[in-house]
C-alpha positions in Angstrom: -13.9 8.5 -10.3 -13.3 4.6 -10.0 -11.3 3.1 -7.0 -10.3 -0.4 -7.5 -10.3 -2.4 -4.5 -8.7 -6.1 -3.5 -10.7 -8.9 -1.4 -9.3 -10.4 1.7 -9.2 -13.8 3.7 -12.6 -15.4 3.0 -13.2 -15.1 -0.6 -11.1 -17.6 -1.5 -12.4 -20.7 -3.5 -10.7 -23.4 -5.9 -10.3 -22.7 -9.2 -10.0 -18.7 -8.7 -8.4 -17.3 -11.5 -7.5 -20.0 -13.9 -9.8 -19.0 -16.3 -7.8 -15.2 -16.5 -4.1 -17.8 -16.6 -5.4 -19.4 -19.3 -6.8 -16.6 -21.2 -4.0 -14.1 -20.8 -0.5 -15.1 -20.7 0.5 -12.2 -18.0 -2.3 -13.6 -16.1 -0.5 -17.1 -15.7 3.2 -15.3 -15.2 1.8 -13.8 -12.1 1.1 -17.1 -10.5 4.2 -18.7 -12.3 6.2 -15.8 -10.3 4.6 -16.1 -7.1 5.0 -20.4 -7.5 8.8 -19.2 -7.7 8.8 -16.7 -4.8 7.8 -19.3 -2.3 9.1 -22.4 -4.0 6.4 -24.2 -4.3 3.4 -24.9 -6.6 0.6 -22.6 -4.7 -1.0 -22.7 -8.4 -2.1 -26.5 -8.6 -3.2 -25.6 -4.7 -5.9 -23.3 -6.0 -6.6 -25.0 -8.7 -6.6 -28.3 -8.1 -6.5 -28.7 -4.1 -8.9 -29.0 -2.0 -10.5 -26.3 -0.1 -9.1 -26.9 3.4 -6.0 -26.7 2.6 -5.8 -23.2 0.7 -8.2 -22.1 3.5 -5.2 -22.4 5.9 -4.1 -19.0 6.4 -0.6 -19.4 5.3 -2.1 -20.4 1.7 -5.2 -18.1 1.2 -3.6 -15.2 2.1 -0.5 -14.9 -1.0 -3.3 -17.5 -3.2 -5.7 -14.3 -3.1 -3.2 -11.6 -3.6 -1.8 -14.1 -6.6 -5.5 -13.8 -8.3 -6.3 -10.5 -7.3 -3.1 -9.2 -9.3 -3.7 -12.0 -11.9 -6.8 -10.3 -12.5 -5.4 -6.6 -12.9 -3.2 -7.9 -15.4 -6.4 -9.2 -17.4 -7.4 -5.8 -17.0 -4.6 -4.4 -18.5 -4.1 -6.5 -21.3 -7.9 -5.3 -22.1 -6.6 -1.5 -22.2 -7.0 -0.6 -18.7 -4.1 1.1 -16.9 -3.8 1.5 -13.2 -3.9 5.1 -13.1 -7.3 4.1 -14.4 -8.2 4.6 -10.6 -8.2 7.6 -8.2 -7.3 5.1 -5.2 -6.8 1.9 -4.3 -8.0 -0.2 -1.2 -7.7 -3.4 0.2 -9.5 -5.5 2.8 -6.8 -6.4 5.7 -4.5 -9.0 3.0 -6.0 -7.4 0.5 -4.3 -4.2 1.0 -1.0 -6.3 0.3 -2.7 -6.7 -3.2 -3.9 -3.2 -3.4 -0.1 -1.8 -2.7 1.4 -4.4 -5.5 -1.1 -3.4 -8.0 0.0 0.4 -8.1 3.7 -0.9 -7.4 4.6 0.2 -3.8 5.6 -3.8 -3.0 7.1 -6.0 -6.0 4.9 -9.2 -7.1 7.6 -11.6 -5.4 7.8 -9.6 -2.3 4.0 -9.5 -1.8 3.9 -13.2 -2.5 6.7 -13.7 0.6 5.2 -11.0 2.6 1.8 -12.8 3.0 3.6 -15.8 3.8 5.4 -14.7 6.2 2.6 -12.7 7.8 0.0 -16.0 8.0 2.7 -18.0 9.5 3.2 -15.5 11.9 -1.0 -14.4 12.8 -1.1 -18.4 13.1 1.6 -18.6 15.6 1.0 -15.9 18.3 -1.9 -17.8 19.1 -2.6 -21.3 20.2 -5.0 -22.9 18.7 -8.2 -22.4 20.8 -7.1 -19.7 22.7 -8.5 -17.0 20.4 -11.8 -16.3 18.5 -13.3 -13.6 16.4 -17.2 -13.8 15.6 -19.1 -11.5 13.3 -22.0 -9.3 15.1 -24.6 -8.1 12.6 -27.3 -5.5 13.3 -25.5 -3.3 15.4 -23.0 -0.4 14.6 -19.4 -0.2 15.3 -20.0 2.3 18.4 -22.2 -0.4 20.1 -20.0 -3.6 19.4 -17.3 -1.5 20.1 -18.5 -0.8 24.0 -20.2 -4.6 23.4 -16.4 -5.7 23.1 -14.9 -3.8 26.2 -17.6 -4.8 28.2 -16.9 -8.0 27.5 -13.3 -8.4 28.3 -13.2 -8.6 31.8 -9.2 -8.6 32.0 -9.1 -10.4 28.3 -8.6 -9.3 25.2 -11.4 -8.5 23.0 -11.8 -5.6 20.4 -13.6 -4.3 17.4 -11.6 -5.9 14.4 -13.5 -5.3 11.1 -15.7 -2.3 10.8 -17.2 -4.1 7.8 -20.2 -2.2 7.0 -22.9 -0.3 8.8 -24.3 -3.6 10.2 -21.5 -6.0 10.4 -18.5 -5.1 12.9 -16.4 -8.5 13.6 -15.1 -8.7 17.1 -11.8 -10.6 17.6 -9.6 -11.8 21.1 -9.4 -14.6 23.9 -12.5 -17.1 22.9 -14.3 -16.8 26.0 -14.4 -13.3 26.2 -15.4 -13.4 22.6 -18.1 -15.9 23.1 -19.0 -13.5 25.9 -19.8 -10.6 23.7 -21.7 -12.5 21.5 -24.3 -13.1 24.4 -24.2 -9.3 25.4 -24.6 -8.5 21.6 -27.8 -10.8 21.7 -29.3 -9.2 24.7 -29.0 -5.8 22.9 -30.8 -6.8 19.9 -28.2 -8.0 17.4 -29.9 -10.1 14.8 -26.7 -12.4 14.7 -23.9 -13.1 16.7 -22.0 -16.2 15.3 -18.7 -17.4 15.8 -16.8 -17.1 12.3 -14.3 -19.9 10.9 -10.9 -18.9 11.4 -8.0 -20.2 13.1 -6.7 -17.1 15.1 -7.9 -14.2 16.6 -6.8 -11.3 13.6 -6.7 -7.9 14.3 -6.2 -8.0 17.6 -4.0 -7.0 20.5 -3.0 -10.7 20.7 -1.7 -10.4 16.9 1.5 -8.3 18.8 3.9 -11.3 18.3 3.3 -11.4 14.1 3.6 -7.4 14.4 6.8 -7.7 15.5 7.4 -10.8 13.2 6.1 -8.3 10.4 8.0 -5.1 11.3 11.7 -7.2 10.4 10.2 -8.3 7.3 8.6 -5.3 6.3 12.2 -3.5 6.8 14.2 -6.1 4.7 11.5 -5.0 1.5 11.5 -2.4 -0.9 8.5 -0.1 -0.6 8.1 2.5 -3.3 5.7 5.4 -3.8 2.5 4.2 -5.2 1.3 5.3 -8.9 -2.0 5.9 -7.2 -2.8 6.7 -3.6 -3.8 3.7 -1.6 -6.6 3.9 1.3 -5.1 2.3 4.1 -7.1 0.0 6.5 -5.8 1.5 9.6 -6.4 5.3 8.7 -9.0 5.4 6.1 -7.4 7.6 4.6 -5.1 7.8 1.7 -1.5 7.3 2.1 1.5 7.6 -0.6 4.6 8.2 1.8 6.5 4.3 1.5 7.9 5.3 5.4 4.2 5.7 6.1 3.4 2.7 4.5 5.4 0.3 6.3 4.5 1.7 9.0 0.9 1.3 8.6 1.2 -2.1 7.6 2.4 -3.2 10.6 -0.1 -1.1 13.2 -2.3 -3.5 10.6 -2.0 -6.8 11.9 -3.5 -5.4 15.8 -5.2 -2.8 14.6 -8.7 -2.6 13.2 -9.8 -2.8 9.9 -11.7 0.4 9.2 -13.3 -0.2 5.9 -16.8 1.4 6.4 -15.0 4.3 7.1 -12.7 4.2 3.7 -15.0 3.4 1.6 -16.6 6.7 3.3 -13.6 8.5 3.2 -13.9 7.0 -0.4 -17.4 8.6 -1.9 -16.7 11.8 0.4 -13.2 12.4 -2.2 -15.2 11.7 -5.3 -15.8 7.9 -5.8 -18.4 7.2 -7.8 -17.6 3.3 -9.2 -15.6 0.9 -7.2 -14.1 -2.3 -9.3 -13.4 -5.5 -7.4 -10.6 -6.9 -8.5 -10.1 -11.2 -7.6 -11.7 -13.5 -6.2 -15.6 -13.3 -4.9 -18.4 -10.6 -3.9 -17.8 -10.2 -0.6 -16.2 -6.6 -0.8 -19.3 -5.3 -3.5 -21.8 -6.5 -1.1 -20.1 -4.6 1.8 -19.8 -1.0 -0.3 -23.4 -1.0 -1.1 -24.6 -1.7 2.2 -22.2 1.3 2.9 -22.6 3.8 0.0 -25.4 2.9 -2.4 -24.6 5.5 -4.7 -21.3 3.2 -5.6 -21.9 1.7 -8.8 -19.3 -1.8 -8.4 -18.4 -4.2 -10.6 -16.1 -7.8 -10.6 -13.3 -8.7 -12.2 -12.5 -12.4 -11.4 -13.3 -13.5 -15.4 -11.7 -13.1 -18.7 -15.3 -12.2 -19.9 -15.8 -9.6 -16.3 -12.2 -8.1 -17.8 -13.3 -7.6 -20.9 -16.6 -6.1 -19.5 -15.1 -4.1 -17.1 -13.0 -2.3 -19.7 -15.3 -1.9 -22.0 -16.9 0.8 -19.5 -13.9 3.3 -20.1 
């Protein structure tokens, strides 16, 4: 059984995903109809801006949905059909893009979603006030006490359960800062402060939960054509109520994807297929589950490949 799985904040680059819009004209209507969700032209941002800019979280976050679902409809114009997969899963945004694909959330409504939800994760926090840093070497249980130990009457939590040895930690900077130097001392080969401009997945996210519960009710959510693997459960979900519901516990909660992609192999994955922009998610599942054959799909040519397989 294949899943097929959607990339999050990070993986984003300029240039994603023109290739597939000039290749395949339903590739280029999906950035066309996401242009005319937010009004603006987010396509010459990614492929013509400068990197900065789409790196703001407001942009990235709809830009890499736009090319992960660009890239399904590459797919799909090579043969390949949804249903294709057993689940779906997406890292944090990703899952946005993971629920459009098997059409739980509308292309427009995803687009205005992720919009909505970077204006808000940039907005509960000052600038500076918050951190997160990536802790490699040690497993979630460690960073996880690493984290509370940490806090001394701050905020500071686990926030990606990456793979077995990368957990991100996210919350007020100093006490962020602070478990970097305890994960150190307990023999984490890294501990480095990552490049982002709010503390995600935290308990400080609380103000662009609520921001995302109103938007979340105002949307249509329909049952998904395949089950999708929800970050905050890893587990499968198909219930729409459930859905919305999850999506907001999402934007505090942590982001358990060792444990879906677990949940994953353990329910009879066997091949996962990246759909969008970069590696990042590939590297993770091996480093997770070897046995997980995965491939990309960010390339006319990687479509054409990738359905060839079936």
């Amino acid at each position: 059984m294949r899943a097929f799985v959607f990339p999050g904040q990070g993986s984003q680059a300029i240039g994603m995903g023109r290739a597939l819009a000039d290749h395949y004209p339903a590739a280029r209507a999906v950035f066309a109809e996401v242009d005319d969700a937010l009004g603006e032209s987010l396509s010459a941002l990614i492929w013509e801006g400068d990197i900065e800019t789409l790196t703001l979280t407001r942009n990235a976050q709809p830009a890499l949905m736009a090319t992960s679902i660009a890239a399904l409809r590459a797919l799909e114009a090579e043969g390949v059909k949804i249903t294709d997969a057993g689940f779906v899963a997406g890292h944090s945004l990703g899952e946005y893009s993971a629920l459009c694909a098997v059409g739980a959330l509308g292309l427009a409504d995803s687009a205005r979603l992720l919009r909505i939800r970077g204006d808000a994760m940039q907005a509960a926090v000052p600038v500076g006030i918050g951190a997160m840093a990536a802790i490699l070497g040690l497993d979630f249980a460690t960073v996880a006490e690493i984290a509370a130990e940490a806090a001394q009457g701050e905020v500071c939590q686990a926030a990606n359960d990456n793979d077995p040895s990368q957990v991100v930690v996210s919350g007020h900077k100093a006490a962020v800062e602070r478990a970097c130097e305890i994960a150190k001392a307990k023999g984490a080969k890294r501990a480095l402060l990552l490049p982002v401009s709010a503390p995600f997945h935290s308990a400080l996210m609380q103000p662009a939960a609520d921001v995302m519960r109103d938007a979340l009710a105002a949307v249509t959510i329909n049952t998904p054509a395949v089950p999708v693997v929800a970050n905050v459960v890893a587990s499968a979900v198909t219930d729409p109520a459930a859905i919305r519901d999850l999506l907001v516990q999402q934007v505090t909660g942590s982001v358990r994807w060792r444990e879906s992609v677990q949940w994953m192999a353990a329910n009879g994955v066997t091949t996962a297929w990246e759909i969008g922009a970069g590696k990042a998610l590939s590297g993770m599942i091996r480093r997770i589950e070897k046995d997980i054959a995965c491939l990309n799909i960010g390339t006319p040519e990687e479509a054409a490949a990738a359905a060839a397989t079936l």
